[in-house]
ROSE-4610 file (N, C-alpha, C; in Angstrom, 1 decimal, always signed):
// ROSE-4610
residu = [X/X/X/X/X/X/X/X/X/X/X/X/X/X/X/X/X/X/X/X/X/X/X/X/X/X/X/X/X/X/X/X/X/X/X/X/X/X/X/X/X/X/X/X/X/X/X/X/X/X/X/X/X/X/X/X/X/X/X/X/X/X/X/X/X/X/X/X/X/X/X/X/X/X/X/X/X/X/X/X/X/X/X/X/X/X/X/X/X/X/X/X/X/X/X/X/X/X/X/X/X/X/X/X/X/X/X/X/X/X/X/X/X/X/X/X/X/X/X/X/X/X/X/X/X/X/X/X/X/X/X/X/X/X/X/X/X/X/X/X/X/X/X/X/X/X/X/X/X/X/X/X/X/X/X/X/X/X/X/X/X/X/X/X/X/X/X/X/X/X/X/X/X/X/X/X/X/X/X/X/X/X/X/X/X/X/X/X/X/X/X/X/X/X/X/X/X/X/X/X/X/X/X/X/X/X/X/X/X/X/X/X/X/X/X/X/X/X/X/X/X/X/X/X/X/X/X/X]
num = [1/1/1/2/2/2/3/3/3/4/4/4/5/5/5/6/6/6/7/7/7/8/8/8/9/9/9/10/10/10/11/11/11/12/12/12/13/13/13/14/14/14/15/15/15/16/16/16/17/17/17/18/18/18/19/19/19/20/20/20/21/21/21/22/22/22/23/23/23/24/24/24/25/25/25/26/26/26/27/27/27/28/28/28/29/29/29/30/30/30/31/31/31/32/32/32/33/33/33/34/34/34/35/35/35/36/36/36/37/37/37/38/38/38/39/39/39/40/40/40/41/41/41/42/42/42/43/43/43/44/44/44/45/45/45/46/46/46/47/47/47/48/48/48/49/49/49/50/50/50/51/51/51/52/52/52/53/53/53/54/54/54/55/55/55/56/56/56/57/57/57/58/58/58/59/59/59/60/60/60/61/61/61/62/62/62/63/63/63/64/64/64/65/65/65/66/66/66/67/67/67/68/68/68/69/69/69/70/70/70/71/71/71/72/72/72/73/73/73/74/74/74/75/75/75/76/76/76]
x = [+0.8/+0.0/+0.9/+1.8/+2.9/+3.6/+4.0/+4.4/+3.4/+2.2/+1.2/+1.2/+0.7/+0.7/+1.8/+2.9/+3.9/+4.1/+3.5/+3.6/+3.2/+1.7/+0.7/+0.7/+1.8/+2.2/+3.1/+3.7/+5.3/+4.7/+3.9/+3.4/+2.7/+1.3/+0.1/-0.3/-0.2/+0.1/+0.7/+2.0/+3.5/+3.7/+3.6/+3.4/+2.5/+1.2/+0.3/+0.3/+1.3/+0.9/+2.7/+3.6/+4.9/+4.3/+3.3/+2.7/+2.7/+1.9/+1.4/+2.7/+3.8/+4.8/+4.6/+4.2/+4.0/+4.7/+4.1/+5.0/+4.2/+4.5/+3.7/+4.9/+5.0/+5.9/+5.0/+5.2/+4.7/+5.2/+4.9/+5.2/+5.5/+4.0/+3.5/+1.9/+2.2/+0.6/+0.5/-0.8/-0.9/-2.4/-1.6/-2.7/-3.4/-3.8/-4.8/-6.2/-5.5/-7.0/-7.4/-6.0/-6.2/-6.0/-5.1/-4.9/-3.7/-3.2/-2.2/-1.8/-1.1/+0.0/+0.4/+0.6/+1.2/+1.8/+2.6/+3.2/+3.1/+2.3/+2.5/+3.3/+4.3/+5.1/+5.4/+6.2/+6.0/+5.1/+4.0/+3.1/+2.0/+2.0/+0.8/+1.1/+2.2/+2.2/+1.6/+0.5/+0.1/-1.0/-1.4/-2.1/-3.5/-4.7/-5.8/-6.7/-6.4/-6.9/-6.4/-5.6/-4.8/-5.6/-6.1/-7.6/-8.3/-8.9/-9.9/-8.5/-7.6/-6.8/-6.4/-6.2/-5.9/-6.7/-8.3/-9.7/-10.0/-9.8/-10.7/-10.2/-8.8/-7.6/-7.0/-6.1/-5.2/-6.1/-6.8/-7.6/-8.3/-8.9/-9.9/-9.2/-8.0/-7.5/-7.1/-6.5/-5.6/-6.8/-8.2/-8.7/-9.4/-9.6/-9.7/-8.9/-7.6/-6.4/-5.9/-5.7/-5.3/-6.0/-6.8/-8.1/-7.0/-8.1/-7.5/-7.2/-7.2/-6.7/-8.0/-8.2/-9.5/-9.8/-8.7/-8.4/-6.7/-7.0/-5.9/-5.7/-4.4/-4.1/-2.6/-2.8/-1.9/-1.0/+0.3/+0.9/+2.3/+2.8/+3.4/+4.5]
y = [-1.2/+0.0/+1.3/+1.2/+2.2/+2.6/+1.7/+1.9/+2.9/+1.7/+2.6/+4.0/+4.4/+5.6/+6.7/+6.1/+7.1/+7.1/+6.2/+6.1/+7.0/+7.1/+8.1/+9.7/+10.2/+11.2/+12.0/+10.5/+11.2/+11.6/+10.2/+10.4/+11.6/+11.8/+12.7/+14.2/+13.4/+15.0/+16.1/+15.6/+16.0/+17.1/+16.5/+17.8/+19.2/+18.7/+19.3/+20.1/+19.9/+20.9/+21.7/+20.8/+21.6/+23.0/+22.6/+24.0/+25.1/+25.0/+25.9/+26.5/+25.8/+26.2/+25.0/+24.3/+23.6/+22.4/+21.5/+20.0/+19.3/+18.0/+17.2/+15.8/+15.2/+14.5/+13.1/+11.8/+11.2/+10.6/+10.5/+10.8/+9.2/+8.8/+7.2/+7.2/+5.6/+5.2/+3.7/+3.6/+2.7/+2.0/+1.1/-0.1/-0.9/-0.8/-1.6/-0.5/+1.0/+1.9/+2.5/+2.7/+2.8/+4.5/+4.5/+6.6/+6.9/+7.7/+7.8/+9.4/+9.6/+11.1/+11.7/+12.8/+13.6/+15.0/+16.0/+17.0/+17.9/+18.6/+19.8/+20.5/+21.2/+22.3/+23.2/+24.6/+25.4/+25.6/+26.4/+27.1/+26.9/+25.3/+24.7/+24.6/+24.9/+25.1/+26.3/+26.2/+27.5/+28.6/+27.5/+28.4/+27.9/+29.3/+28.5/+27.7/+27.2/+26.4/+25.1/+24.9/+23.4/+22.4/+22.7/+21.7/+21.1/+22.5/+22.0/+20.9/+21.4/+20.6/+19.1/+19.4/+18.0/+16.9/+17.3/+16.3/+16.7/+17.5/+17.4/+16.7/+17.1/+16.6/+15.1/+15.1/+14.6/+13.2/+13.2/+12.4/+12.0/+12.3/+11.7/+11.0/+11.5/+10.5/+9.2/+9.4/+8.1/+7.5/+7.3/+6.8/+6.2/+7.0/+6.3/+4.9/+5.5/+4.7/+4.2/+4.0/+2.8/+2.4/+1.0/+0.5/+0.6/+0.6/+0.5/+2.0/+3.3/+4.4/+4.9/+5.1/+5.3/+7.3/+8.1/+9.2/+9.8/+11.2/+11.6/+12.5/+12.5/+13.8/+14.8/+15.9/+16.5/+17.1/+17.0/+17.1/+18.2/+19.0/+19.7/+19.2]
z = [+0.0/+0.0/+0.0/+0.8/+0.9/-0.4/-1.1/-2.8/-3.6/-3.3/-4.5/-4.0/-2.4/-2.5/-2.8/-2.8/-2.8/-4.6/-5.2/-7.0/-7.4/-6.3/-7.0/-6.6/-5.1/-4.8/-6.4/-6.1/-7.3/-8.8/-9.2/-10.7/-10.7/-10.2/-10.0/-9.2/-8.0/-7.0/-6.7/-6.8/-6.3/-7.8/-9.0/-10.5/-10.4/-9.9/-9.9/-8.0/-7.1/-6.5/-6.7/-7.1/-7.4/-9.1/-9.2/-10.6/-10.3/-8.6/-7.8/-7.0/-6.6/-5.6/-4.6/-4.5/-3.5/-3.5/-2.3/-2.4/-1.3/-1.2/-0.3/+0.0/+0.9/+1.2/+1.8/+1.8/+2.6/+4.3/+5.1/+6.8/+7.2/+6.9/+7.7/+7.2/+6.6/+6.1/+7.3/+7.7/+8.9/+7.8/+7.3/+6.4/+6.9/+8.6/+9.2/+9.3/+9.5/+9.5/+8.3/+7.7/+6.3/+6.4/+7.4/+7.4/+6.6/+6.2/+5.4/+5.9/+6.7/+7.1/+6.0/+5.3/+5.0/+5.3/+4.9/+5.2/+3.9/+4.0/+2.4/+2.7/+2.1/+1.9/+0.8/+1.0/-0.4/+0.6/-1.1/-1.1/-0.4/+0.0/+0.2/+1.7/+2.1/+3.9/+4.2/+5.2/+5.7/+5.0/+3.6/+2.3/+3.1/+2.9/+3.5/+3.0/+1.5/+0.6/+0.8/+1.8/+1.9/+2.1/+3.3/+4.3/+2.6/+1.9/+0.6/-0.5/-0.9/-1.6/-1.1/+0.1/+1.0/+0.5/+1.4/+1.0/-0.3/-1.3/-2.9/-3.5/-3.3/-4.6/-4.2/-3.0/-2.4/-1.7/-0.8/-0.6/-1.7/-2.3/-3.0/-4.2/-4.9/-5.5/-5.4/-3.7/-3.4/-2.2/-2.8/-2.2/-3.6/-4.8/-5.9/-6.2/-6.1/-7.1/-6.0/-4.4/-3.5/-3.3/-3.0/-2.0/-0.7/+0.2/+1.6/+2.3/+1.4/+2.1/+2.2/+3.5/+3.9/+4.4/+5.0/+5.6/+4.9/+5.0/+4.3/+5.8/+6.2/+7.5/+7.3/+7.5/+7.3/+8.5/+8.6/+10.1/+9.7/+10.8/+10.6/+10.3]
């Protein structure tokens, strides 16, 4: 699970918020609850659109394209 999500940061995410200035790193994914940690940085640290990009963009893809990722969380 760990792979895919980090395939789909690199291939997908990671372009599309480095466009903006931004970045996103992965932390710790815990594949029994199905939470997955991340860290945005750049632009996307501290922007007040993060919270919306987090759960629109960020979650909702890698809940498309992993089974199993259930919550997306973002930590300093």
């Amino acid at each position: 699970m760990k792979e895919a999500i980090e395939h789909i940061l690199s291939s997908e995410i990671r372009p599309m918020l480095e466009y903006d200035g931004g970045g996103i790193e992965l932390v710790e994914v815990d594949e029994t609850s199905g939470e997955v940690w991340v860290r945005l940085s750049g632009a996307c640290h501290g922007c007040p659109f993060a919270a919306i990009t987090l759960k629109i963009r960020v979650e909702a893809l890698l809940k498309e394209k992993v089974p199993g990722v259930q919550t997306v969380i973002s930590v300093e």
